[in-house]
KENU-804188 format. One record per residue (C-alpha): residue in three letters; x, y, z. Coordinates in pm, whole numbers, padded with zeros to 5 digits, always signed. Layout:
<atoms>
ALAXYZ
...
</atoms>
This chain:
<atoms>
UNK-00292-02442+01824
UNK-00467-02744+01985
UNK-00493-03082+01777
UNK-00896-03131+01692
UNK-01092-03388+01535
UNK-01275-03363+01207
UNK-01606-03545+01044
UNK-01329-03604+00745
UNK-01067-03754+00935
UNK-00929-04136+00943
UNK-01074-04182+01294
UNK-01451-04141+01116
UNK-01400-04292+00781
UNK-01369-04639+00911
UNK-01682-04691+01139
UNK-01908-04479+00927
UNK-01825-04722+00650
UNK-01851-05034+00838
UNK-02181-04978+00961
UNK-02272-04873+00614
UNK-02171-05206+00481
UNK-02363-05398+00805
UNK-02671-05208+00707
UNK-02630-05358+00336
UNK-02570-05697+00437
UNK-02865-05705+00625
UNK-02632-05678+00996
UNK-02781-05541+01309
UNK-02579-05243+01495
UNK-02448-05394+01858
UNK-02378-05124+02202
UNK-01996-05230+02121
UNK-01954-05090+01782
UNK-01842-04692+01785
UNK-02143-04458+01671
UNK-02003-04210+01373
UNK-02126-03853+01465
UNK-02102-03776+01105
UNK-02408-03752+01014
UNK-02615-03632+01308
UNK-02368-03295+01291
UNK-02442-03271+00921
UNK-02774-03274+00953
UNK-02798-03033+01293
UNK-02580-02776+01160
UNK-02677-02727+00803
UNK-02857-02410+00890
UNK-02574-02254+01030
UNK-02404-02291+00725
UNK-02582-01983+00662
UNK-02546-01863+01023
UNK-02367-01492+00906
UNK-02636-01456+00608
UNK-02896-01365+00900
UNK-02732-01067+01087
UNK-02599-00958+00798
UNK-02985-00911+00634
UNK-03082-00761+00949
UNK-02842-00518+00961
UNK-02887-00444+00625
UNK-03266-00376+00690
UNK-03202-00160+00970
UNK-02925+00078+00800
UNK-03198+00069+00448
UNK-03448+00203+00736
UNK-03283+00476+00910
UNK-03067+00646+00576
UNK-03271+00533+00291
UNK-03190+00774+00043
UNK-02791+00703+00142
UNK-02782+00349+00220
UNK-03025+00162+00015
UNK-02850+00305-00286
UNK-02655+00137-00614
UNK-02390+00408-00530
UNK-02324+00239-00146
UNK-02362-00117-00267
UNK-02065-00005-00528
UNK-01866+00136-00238
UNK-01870-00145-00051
UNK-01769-00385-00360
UNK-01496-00194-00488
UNK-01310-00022-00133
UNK-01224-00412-00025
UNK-01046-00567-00245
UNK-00677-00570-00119
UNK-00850-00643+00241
UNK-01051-00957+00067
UNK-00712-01096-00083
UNK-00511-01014+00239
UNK-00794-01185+00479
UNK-00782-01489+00225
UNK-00370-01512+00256
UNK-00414-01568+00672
UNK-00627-01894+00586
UNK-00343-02115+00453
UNK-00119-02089+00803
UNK-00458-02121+01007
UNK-00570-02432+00830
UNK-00183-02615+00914
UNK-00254-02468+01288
UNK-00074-02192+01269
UNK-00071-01826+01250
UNK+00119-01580+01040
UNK+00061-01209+01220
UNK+00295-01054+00980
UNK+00096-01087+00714
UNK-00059-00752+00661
UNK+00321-00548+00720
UNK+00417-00819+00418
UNK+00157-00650+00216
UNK+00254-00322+00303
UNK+00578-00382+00250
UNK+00529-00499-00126
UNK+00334-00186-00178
UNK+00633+00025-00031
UNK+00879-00149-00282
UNK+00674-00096-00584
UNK+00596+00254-00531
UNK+00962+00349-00422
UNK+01112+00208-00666
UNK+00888+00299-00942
UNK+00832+00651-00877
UNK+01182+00769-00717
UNK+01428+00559-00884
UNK+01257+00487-01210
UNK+01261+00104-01220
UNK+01041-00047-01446
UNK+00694-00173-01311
UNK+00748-00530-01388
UNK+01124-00515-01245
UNK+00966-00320-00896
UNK+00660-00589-00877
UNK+00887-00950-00895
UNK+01174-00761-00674
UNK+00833-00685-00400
UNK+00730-01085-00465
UNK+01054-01174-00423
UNK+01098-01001-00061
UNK+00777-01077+00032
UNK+00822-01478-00084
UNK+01150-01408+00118
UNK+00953-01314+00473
UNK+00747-01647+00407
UNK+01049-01860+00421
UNK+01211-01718+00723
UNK+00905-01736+00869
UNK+00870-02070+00851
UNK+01230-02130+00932
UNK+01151-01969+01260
UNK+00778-02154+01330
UNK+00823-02497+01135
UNK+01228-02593+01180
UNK+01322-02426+01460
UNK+00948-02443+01648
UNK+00894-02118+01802
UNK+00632-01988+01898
UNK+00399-01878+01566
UNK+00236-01586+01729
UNK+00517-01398+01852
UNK+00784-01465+01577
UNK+00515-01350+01317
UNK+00406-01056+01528
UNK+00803-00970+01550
UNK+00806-01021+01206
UNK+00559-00732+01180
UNK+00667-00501+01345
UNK+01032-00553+01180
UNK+00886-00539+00791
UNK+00655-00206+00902
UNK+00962-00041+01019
UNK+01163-00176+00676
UNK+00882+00010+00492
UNK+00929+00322+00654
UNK+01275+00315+00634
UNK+01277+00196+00201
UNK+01009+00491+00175
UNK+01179+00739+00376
UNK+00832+00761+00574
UNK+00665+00960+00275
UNK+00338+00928+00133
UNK+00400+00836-00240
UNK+00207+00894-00528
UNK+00232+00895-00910
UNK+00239+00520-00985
UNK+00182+00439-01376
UNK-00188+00528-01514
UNK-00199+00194-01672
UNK-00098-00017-01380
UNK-00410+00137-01163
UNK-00646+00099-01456
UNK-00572-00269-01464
UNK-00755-00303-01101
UNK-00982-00005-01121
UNK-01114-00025-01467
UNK-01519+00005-01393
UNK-01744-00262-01538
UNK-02151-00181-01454
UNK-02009-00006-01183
UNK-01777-00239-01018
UNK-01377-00268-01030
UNK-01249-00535-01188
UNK-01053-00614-00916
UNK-01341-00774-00758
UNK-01301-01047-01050
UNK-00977-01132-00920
UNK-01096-01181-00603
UNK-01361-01417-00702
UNK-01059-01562-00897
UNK-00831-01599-00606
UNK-01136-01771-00405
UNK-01187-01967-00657
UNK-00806-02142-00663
UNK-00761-02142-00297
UNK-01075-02328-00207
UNK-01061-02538-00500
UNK-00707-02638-00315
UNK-00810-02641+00060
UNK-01106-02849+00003
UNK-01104-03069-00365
UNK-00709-03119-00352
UNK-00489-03368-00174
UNK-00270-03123-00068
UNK-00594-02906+00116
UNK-00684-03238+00246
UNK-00307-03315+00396
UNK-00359-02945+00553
UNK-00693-03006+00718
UNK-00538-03305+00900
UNK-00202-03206+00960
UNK-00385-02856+01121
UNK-00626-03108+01316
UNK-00409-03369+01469
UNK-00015-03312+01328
UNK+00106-03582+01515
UNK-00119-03798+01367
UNK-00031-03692+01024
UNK+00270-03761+01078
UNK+00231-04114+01178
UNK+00049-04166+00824
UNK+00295-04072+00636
UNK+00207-03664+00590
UNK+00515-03455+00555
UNK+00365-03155+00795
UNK+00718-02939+00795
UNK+00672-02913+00393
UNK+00285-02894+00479
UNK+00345-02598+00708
UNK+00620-02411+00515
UNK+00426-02433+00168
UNK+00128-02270+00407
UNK+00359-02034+00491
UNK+00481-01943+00135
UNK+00130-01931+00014
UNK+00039-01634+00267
UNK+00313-01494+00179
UNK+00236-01473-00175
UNK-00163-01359-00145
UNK+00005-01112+00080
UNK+00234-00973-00244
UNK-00137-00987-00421
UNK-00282-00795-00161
UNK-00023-00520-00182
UNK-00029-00467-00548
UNK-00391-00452-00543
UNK-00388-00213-00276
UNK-00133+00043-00461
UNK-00350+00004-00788
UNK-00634+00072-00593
UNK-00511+00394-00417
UNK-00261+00505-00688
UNK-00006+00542-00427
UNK+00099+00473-00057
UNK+00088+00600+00333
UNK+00287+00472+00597
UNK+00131+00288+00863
UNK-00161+00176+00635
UNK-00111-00153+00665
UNK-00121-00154+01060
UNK-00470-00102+00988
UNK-00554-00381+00780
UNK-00427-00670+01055
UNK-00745-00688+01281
UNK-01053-00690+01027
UNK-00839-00953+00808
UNK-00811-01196+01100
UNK-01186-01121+01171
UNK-01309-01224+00902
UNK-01081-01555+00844
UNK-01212-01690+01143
UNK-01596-01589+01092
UNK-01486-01788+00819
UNK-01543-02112+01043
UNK-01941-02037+01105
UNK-02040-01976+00770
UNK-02024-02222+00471
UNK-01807-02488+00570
UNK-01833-02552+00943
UNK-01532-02555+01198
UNK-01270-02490+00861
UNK-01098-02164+00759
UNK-01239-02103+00440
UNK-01193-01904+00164
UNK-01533-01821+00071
UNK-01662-01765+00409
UNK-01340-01523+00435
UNK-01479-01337+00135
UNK-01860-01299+00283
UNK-01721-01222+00626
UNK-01489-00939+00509
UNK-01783-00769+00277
UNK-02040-00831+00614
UNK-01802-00644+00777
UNK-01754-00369+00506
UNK-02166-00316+00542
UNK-02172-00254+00914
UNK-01883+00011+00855
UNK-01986+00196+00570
UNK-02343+00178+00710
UNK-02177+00336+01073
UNK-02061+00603+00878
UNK-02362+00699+00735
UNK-02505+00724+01033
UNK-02251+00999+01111
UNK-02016+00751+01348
UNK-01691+00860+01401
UNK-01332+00698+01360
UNK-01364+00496+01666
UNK-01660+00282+01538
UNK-01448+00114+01300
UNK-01194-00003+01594
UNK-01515-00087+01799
UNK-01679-00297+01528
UNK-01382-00530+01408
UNK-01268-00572+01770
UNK-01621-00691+01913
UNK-01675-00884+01518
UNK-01260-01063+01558
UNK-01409-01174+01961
UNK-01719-01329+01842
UNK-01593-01461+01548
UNK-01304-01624+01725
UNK-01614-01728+01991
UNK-01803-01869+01738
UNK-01508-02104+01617
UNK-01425-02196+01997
UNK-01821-02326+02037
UNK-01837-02503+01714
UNK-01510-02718+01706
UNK-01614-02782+02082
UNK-01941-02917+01929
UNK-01746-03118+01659
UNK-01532-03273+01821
UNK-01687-03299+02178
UNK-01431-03142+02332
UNK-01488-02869+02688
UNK-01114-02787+02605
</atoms>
């Protein structure tokens, strides 16, 4: 991924604060002295802060005006809450590799790998659910590592070892399953994601949860702060003194983890699993991290942005369906959402930074 400027970067700080302390002292601006874009970006993007917010109404209005008695209904507002949480948690684990400048494809087959483990072990061989979840974390935690053995020490290519990676776990999960759909996981273990408050899963608690903690650490923390640069400009970081290879593989670790979360939630949530689910799951994920860029905090992979995006995306579906749209709208919708989210980003780091590249 290309190095890019940021409005928070070292490169800003210093003239935005001189001229600050020249405007104090009385001192007069001269043609020599650098201009700080800071704040005329601030100030001409703060609307599109909200930039997904818009569509999103419209197509809300549209769906509410062609199926009223289906659409604009508590019952499809609950769908849409509770079907997305493993998706939410899963789209949220892709941000920590993005933010570094990297990408981690093999996310999603990590997830259903964890949910493979769990359920086989549980329900064939009788493990105990605790003993089948940290064995799942533990393989999953596993996958980070050599991932970022392969991308951060030995500096290969992120996209295709990860996308290897992939394809290698989703054949490990058919292979530790015996490709069977399994079912049967313990009644209490579901409840603990599905249990209904007002109408809603509490599993959409632990997303808000999750959210919570990662954007708390990718935008109030030093180490969130180390990420942004090092995913900006990681030979610069480097030259301050930013240790990017424990930068990168911590990112890596960290998707690895909220990709263990992701699984569990989705086994709770369906009470069992089928192979090749996860395959599924790869495309709307990545859509939404990167629509992630245009909404809330502009030109970053977000967490919260990841969250609206994902649930945006979850309206146009569900409201598809009611139309009576078939399987392929779902395919059509995420691929056209992943290219103009991925559009979006391209235009508005070009207009941060300045950049035609």
């Amino acid at each position: 991924m290309k190095s890019e400027s940021s409005l928070d970067s070292p490169g800003h700080e210093a003239p935005v604060e001189q001229q600050r302390e020249a405007d104090h002292t009385g001192g007069s601006r001269t043609n020599s002295e650098p201009v700080a874009p800071t704040r005329k970006v601030v100030s001409s993007l703060g609307l599109h802060r909200l930039v997904i917010f818009v569509p999103w109404a419209l197509m809300i209005a549209i769906f509410a005006g062609l199926r009223p008695h289906t659409f604009w209904t508590t019952g499809t507002v609950q769908a849409i809450l509770n079907s997305q949480s493993s998706l939410v948690i899963l789209a949220i684990a892709i941000v920590p590799t993005l933010v570094v400048g990297d990408y981690d494809l093999s996310v999603a087959a990590n997830s259903g790998l964890v949910s493979t483990i769990v359920a086989t072990v549980t329900v064939m061989d009788g493990w105990p659910l605790w003993a089948g979840i940290v064995l799942a974390v533990a393989a999953a935690c596993a996958v980070g590592v050599v991932n970022a053995v392969l991308v951060v020490v030995l500096n290969l290519n992120s996209i295709i070892m990860t996308l290897g990676m992939a394809t290698l776990l989703d054949g490990v999960a058919l292979a530790v399953s015996n490709s069977q759909t399994l079912s049967g996981v313990s009644s209490g273990f579901t409840d603990a994601f599905t249990h209904l408050y007002f109408g809603i899963q509490i599993s959409v608690l632990y997303i808000i949860v999750v959210a919570l903690v990662v954007a708390y650490v990718l935008q109030a923390s030093p180490i969130g702060r180390q990420m942004t640069f090092a995913g900006q400009s990681r030979a610069a970081a480097v030259l301050v003194g930013i240790k990017t290879h424990r930068i990168r593989l911590g990112a890596y670790l960290a998707g690895s983890l909220l990709a263990a979360l992701s699984g569990i939630v989705a086994l709770a949530s369906q009470g069992g699993i089928s192979p090749g689910l996860s395959e599924t799951q790869l495309l709307p994920a990545f859509a939404a991290a990167f629509f992630s860029t245009v909404v809330f905090t502009i030109g970053r992979f977000n967490a919260w942005g990841t969250v609206a995006a994902i649930y945006f995306l979850t309206t146009g579906i569900v409201g598809l369906q009611i139309l009576g749209a078939t399987g392929w709208a779902a395919d059509v919708f995420y691929g056209a959402a992943l290219v103009l989210a991925v559009a979006g980003f391209t235009l508005v780091r070009r207009r941060l930074t300045g950049s035609k590249d």
